[in-house]
N, C-alpha and C positions, 0 to 999 in steps of 0.2 A: 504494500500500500504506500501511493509517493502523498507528499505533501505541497498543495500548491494552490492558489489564491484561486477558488471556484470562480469567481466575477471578472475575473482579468483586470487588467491592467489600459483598458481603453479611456480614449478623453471623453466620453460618454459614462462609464463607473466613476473616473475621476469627480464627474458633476453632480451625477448622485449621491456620491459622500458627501460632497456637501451641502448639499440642498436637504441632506437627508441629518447635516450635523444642526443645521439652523433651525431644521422643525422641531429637535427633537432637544434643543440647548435648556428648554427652562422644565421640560420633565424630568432628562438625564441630569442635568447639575445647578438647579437651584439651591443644593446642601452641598455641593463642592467645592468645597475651601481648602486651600494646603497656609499655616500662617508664617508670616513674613520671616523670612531667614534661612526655611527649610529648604531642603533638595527634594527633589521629585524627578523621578525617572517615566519616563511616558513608555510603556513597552510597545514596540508596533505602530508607533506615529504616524503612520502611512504619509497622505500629504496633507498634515495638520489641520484637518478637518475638525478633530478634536481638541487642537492645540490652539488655535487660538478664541474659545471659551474657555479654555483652562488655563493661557497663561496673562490673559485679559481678566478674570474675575479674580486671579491671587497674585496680583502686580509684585510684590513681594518677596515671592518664590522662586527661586530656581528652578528650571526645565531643563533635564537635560533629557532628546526627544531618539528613538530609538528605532530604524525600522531598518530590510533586510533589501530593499529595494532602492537603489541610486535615483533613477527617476521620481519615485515618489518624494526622496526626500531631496531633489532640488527642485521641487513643485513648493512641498511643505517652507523650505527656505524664504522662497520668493515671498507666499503667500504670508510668514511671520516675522516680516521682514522690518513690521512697525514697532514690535514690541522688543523690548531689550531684555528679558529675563529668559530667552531660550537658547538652546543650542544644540547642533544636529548631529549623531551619528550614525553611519555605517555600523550595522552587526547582527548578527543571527541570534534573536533568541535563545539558543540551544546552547550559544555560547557566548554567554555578554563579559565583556574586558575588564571587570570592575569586582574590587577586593569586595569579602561580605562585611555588611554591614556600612556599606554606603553611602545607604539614602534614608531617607527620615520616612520616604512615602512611593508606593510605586502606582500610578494607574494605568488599564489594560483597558479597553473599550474594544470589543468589535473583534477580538484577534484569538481569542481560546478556542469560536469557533472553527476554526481553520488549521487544528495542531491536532497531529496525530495523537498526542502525549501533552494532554492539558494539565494533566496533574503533576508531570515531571516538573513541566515548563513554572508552576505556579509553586512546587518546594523552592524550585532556582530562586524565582524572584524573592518570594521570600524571604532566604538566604542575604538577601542584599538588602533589609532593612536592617534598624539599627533598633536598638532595645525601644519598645512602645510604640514603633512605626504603626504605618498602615498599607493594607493594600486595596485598593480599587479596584473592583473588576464589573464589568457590564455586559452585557450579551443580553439576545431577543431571544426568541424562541418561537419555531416555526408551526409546533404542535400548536399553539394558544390562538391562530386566526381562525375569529369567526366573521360573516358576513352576511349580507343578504341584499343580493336576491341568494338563496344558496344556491351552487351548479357545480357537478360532479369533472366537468372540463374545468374550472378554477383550481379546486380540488385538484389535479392530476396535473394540472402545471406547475402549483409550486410543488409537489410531490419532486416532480421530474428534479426542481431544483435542489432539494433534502437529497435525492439518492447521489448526484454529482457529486456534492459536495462532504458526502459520506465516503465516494469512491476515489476521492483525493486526499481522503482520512481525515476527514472535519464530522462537526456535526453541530448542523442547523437548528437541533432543537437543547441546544445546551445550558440556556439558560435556568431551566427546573434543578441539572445539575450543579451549579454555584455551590450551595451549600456541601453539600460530601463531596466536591472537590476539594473546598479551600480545606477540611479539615482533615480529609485526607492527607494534603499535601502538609499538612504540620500547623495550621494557625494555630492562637491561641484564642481564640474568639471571631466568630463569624455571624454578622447580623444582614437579612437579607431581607430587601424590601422591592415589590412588583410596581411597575411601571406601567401605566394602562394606558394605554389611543384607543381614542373613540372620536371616529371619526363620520358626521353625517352633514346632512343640508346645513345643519343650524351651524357650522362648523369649519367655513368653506377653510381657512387656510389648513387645516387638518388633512381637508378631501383632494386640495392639492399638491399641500405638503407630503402631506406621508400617503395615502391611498393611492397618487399616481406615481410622483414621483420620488418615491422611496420603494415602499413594496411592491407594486406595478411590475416599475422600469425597472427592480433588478431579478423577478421572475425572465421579464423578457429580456433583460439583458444574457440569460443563457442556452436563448433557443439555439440556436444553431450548435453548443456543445450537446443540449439532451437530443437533437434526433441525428448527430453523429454517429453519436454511445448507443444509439437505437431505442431508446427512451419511449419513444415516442414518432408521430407524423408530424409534419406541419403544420398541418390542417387542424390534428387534436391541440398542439401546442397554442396556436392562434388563436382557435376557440376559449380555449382557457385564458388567454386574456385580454379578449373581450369580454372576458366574463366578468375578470375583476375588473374592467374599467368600469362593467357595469354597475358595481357597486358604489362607486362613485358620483349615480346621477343621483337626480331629485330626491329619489325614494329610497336611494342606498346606502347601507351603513356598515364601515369597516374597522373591527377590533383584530388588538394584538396588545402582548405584556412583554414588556422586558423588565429585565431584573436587575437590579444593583446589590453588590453585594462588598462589604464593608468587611477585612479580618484583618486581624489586630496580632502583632506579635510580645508575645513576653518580654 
């Protein structure tokens, strides 16, 4: 089983993230603070989509931002380029250049899905706090949409995208997992709290922020990898999503939870 970024690396995914960090900035981190002096390691910064509500709401703080891809991080560069509390490096999770004990605080957003070995990767980071640190970790979960109109072609497209992304050694619905990872991996306290979209009429930046262009556009961002892989037709794929756009008219309404989860080292 290889390990590799399901959504690719197009300037299309690129837009997503962010369009998909801005809708989502004051459900994910309305309680994310790191305070003034600390260090904070951003694990998988891709192209600071996350970083810059996190290094803008703890002006304070040290960033030093972490991903495995040269592109994304002179995207994230450019893009952080106003703020003076960050800094970028080249490195592989699997093997980060830094003594244990660190950083004061590490956050992950978006990136456990995607690891063959989420529990290795979150003893490591671990490892690299300092007595009382913390760790931030976030992830959705794919099992938690519900919608309506309901349709069984919706259903079976993001399907398509859960099994890709499983057959790259990720997994799409890991957010439920948070908790018996982190304590797995050795916290010493882990508190986990759901993250809910609800997104209808009454609701419009929701129905375009996130119902189209967050969960939409990264089902259809992987048609052409699921009817490769033989997943699927195009024809089924398509129909599935026009089915979630349709949930996006007058009469439609689109849920999903993600998870925050908070653990704490002795």
């Amino acid at each position: 089983m290889t390990h590799a970024y399901v959504h690719g690396y197009r300037d299309r995914e690129q837009q997503r993230l962010h369009d998909q960090a801005r809708t989502l900035a004051d459900l994910l981190h309305h309680d994310t603070r790191f305070p003034a002096g600390s260090h904070v390691l951003e694990a998988g910064c891709g192209t600071g989509a996350q970083t810059l509500t996190l290094a803008a709401q703890s002006p304070g703080a040290r960033f030093t931002c972490v991903d495995i891809s040269p592109a994304s991080l002179a995207l994230a560069r450019e893009r952080c380029a106003g703020l003076g509390n960050t800094g970028f490096l080249q490195a592989d999770l699997r093997r980060l250049p830094f003594e244990p004990a660190s950083f004061d605080h590490v956050f992950v957003c978006f990136v456990l899905e995607h690891l063959p070995d989420p529990a290795g990767t979150l003893r490591a980071l671990l490892r690299l706090l300092r007595p009382g640190g913390t760790l931030v970790a976030i992830e959705g979960d794919h099992g938690s949409t519900l919608f309506h109109p309901e349709d069984a072609a919706a259903r079976h497209a993001i399907d398509c995208q859960v099994e890709l992304q499983a057959r790259a050694g990720g997994d799409a619905c890991i957010g439920r997992r948070l908790h018996p990872l982190l304590q797995a991996a050795g916290a010493a306290q882990v508190e986990v709290s759901p993250r809910f979209v609800y997104a209808d009429a009454s609701r419009p930046e929701w129905v375009e922020g996130f119902t189209r262009r967050t969960f939409t556009a990264m089902v259809e961002g992987v048609r052409d990898d699921a009817i490769a892989a033989g997943l699927t037709t195009a024809a089924a794929f398509d129909a599935g999503v026009q089915a979630l756009h349709r949930t996006a008219e007058a009469d439609g309404v689109f849920c999903y939870t993600f998870f925050k989860a908070v653990a704490r080292v002795a």
